[in-house]
Structure formats: C-alpha cells, structure tokens
N, C-alpha and C positions, 0 to 999 in steps of 0.2 A: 811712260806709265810706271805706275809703282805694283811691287808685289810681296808680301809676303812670302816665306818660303820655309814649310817644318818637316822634320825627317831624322833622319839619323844617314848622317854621313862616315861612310867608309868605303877602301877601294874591294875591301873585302866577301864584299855581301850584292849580293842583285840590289836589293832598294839602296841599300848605299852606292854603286856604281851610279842607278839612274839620278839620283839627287844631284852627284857630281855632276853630270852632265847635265839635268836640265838647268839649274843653275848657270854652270861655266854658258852654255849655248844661248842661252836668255840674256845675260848680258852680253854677250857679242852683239845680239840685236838691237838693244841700246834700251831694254827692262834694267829699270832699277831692283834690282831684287836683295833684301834682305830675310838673314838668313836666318830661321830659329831651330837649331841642330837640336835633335833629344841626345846623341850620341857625336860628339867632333872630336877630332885626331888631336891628336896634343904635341907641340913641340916636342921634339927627340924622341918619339913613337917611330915606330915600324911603319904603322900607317901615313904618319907626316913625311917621313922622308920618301914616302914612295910619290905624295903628291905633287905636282910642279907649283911653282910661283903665283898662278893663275887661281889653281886652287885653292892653294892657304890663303888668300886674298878674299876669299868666300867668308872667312871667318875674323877677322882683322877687325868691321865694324861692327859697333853697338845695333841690335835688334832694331828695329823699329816696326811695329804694326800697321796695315795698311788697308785700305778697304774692300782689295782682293786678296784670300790667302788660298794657299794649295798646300796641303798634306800629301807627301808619298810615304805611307808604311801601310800595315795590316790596319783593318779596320776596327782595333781594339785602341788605337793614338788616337783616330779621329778626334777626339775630344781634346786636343791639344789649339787643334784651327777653331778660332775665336774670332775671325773675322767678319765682318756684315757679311760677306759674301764667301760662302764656303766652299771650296773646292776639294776634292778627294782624288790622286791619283792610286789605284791600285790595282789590284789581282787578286787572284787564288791560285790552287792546284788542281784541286778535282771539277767534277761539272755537277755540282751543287754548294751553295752556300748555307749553314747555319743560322739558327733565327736571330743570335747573337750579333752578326757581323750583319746581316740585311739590315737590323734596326739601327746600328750606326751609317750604315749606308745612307738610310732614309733621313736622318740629321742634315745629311747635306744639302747644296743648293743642285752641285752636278758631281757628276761620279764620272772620270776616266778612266777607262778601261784601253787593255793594248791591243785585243783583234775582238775578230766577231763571236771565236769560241767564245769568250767570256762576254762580250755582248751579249750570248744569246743565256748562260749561264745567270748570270744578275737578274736579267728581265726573269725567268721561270723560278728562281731563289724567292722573286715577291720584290724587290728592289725598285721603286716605284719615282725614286728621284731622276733626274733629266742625267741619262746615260751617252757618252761619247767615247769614239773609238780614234785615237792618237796612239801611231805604233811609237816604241822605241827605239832609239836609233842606237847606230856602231860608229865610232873613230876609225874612220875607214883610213887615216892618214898613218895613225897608231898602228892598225894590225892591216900595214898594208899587204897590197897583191904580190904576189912571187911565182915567175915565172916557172913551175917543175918541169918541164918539156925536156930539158937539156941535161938532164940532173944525171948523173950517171953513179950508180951505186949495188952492191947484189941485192942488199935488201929494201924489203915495199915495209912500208913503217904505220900501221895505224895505230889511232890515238884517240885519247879521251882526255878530261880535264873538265874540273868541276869540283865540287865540296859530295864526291861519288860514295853516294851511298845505297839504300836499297831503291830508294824512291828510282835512283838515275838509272837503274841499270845493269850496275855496272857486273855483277855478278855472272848475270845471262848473257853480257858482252864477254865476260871470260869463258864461260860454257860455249859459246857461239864459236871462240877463236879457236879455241885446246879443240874443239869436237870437228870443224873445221880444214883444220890446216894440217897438213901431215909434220911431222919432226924436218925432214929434210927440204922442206920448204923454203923458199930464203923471203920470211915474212917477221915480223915482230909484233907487237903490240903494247905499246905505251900508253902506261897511265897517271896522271899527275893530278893528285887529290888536297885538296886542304881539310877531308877529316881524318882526323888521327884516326881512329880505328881502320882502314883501310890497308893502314902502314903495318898491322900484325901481318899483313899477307903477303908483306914484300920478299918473301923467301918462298914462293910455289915453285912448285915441282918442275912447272915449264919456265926451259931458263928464258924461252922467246920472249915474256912477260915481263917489263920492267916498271915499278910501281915508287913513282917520287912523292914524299909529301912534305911540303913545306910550303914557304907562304913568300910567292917569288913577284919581284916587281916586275910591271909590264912589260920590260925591254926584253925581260928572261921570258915572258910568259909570250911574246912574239918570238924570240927564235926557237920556242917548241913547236908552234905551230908553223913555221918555215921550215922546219926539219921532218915534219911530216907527210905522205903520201895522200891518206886519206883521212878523212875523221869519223868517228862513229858516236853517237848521239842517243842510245834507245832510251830514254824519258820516260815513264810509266807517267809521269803528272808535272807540269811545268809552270810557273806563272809566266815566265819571260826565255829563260832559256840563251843567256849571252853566251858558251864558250863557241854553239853551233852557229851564230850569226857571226861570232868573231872568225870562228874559221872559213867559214866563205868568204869571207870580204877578205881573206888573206889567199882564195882560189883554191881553197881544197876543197874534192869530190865528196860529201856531207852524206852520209846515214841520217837522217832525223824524224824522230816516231810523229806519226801523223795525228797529235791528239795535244788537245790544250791551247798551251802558250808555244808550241812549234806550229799548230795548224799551219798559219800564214806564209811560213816558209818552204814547209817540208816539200813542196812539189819546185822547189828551187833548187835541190838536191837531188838526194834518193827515198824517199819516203818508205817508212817501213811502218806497214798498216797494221792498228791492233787487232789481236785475235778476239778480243774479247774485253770486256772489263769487272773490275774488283772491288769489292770493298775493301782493301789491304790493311789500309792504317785510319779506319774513321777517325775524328777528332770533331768536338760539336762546335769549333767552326768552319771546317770544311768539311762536310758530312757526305758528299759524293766518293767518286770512282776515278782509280785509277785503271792505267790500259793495262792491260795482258800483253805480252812482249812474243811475237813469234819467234820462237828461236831458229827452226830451221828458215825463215823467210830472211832473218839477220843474214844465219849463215850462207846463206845465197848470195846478197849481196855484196857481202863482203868479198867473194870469192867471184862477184864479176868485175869487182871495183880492181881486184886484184890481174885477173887475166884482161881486163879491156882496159889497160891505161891510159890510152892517147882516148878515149872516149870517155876515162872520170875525168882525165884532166880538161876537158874542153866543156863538160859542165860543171865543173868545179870554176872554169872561166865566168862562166855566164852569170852564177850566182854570186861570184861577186861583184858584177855588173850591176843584178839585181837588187842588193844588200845597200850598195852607193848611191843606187839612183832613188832609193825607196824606205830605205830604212838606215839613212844618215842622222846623223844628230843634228846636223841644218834643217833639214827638212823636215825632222818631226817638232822641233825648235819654234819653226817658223808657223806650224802647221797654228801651233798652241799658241805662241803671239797673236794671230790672226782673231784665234775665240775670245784669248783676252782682251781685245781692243773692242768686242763687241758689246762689253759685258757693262 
C-alpha cells in the first residue's frame, strides 16, 4: 500500500523522534511511504549526522501524495494533510483541549491518539471524529537492557533527561533529592537537559547534583542511561513521555508520575501519584491541568529505590520486558498497518 507521511522530522523533539520511527518501521513492513517533512535535517546538520542511512533515506525522494495521509504534529499543521482520506496522529498535555485544536481535530476522518488518558480527554474536549488509541513505541535494540546486578560502585546514581523544564519537574526532583538524602550519603543525581536555561544552575550548592546540557547523540544518550541506577520521571503533564520508556527498556527501576501520557506505564515502574492538579500554564489550546507533584511521596521513593536495590533492579527487569513486548516500534508499527489496510 501507499501512504502519505507529514510532520516535521528531528531526533530532537517527541514528534520528531515518533515520525522517525513510524516512518523507518512502516517501511520495514513493506508501506510505501512518502514523506512530506514541515521541518527535515539538512546535510552536514547536527541533526543529520546523528541520523543513520536508513533515515536520511526518508528524505532522498520526491513527495508524492497519496489517497491515505497521516499528520503527526500539534493540531494547528493539521491543515497541511490534504488527502481524501485524513489521518491525524497526535496529543496533548493537559486533560482538556481548547475549541481551537478540537475544531481541527473534527477536519479529520480519524484522530490517533497514544493511551486512554487522552482517549478519554478528546472525547470530553467535544472531539467528535472516529478516535483510536496506537501506543508509541521504543528501539528496544538502541536503548538496550543492561544487566545492574553485578555493578559494583559506592555510589547509587539517579537520573533524569529530557528538555527539563518546569512543566517536567525537575525542580521538585531537586528539592525531593537535597531534602532527602543526607551530605554523607553515597547517592548522586544526574541531570541532562537540552534547555539552555537549566544550565544557569549547573553550579548548585550540592556538589551530589550534576547537570549536562548539550545536544548528545544516541549512543551518548544510551550510556547515560547504562550508567545509571535509577530513573526519575515526575512529569506534572506529558503527551508521550520517551526518556522514562527509554529507560525501562534499558531495565532501570523508573519513578514515573501517574497522569497523562505516562498513565499507561507508570504501574510498570514506580508510580508517583498526584496530589492534586493545576491550572499552571493555561494556553488556549490546552486549557486543562497539570498534576501537583507530591514531594514527600517522590521523596520516599526515592529513598526505597535507594535502600531496596536487588528489588528496583528486578522491577526495573520486568519493565523492560514490558516496554518490548508492548510498546516496541514493531508492534505499534504493525498495529497501524493493520487499520491502514482496512481503510
């Protein structure tokens, strides 16, 4: 079969990662898919060199339109798929949508969505076109499993990573750690951010705190997560949420806030349930709530994940069992082949 394919491709961004891969994973199953990028990596870019062969390959041929298309971006592009038959992949953040993006929504023929939180978000938003839930998947090959069992070291290394900003966290993750963890502890806490503002902070007081920001290719961005014990994840609002899928499928013991685009995972891990929710940052096309972040409930778990090792690491196992078996990029690949052949 043929398909359309519009988006903006980068390894930088969540909708640019998923594009890469539904793309790459759709032609393994032998879709034709052409590609119509809003945003593509340009030879001798940062971004191109970080892509393999397979990928720039994505962009080599001439466009060609086709009588199924699929959009993944925010619902302000929608209007870019001019297909007879219009597909929509996307998301939100919060657990309301804006009248702005519902009525692009409604343009479409079907709307993809990644779990049921947002299932059930679109439907109450007024979202009235034919809605389906297709998770996202992880390169379980790329951020493969690593056995920690045998690891011998004084220090327990937790971690974060992400574009960490207020929305993520990460703030209340540093209050959770410093309030936490005594000085003579032998714990640390790594953070590796791609927004510059983050990096004014990389000189805090507590020297356990180590905060990278630069813009690292995957090979770098797997042996962070190999070098770590745990991971910590508290998300006040998520659409997809990749660094906390990517570190499971690599077997680390996962903090992940129970709201949004974690819902489906978070009891894969350790789920940290919100206290409450906010209007933080309205914007009128996401005009819902983010969570309230429990700080003492983080700090708890952090501090069992910390005393019960041989028990994060053996659910840190399982999740990434669960991550493979369930949220691969074969599988969610295959899932959406399946609709499109019905269509």
């Amino acid at each position: 079969m043929k398909l359309s394919y519009y988006g903006y491709f980068t390894p930088f961004s969540g909708y640019g990662i998923a594009n890469l891969n539904w793309v790459k994973y759709l032609r393994r199953l032998k879709v034709n898919v052409s590609v119509n990028a809003k945003f593509t990596p340009r030879p001798g870019s940062h971004e191109w060199e970080i892509l393999n062969d397979e990928e720039r390959d994505m962009f080599k041929a001439p466009f060609e339109k086709q009588r199924i298309g699929i959009i993944e971006t925010t619902p302000n592009y929608f209007y870019l798929n001019d297909c007879e038959i219009k597909i929509a992949n996307t998301m939100c953040e919060t657990d309301l949508l804006g009248e702005e993006w519902v009525t692009e929504c409604n343009k479409m023929d079907y709307v993809i969505v990644p779990n049921m939180f947002y299932y059930r978000v679109f439907m109450e938003s007024g979202v009235t076109t034919k809605l389906l839930i297709i998770p996202h998947g992880v390169d379980g090959k790329r951020f493969s499993y690593l056995d920690r069992s045998k690891r011998v070291r004084d220090d327990y290394i937790f971690g974060c990573c992400g574009y960490l900003n207020t929305r993520k966290g990460v703030f209340e993750l540093i209050q959770a750690f410093h309030s936490e963890f005594n000085s003579d502890e032998k714990v640390k806490l790594r953070l590796h951010t791609t927004d510059p503002e983050l990096g004014y902070y990389k000189n805090l007081a507590d020297p356990r705190i180590e905060i990278t920001n630069e813009l690292w290719d995957f090979d770098k961005l797997v042996d962070f997560y190999h070098d770590l014990d745990a991971f910590v994840f508290p998300s006040k609002a998520e659409g997809i949420g990749y660094p906390p899928r990517e570190a499971m499928a690599t077997g680390l013991p996962t903090i992940v806030m129970d709201y949004s685009g974690l819902e489906d995972i978070a009891d894969w891990g350790f789920p940290l349930r919100p206290i409450g929710y906010s209007y933080e940052h309205p914007m009128r096309e996401q005009v819902g709530r983010w969570a309230k972040i429990d700080i003492p409930g983080l700090m708890g778990l952090m501090r069992y994940l910390f005393e019960n090792k041989l028990i994060a690491q053996a659910v840190g196992k399982r999740s990434s069992y669960l991550i493979n078996e369930f949220c691969s990029w074969e599988t969610s690949s295959r899932i959406l082949k399946n609709f499109l052949y019905g269509l």
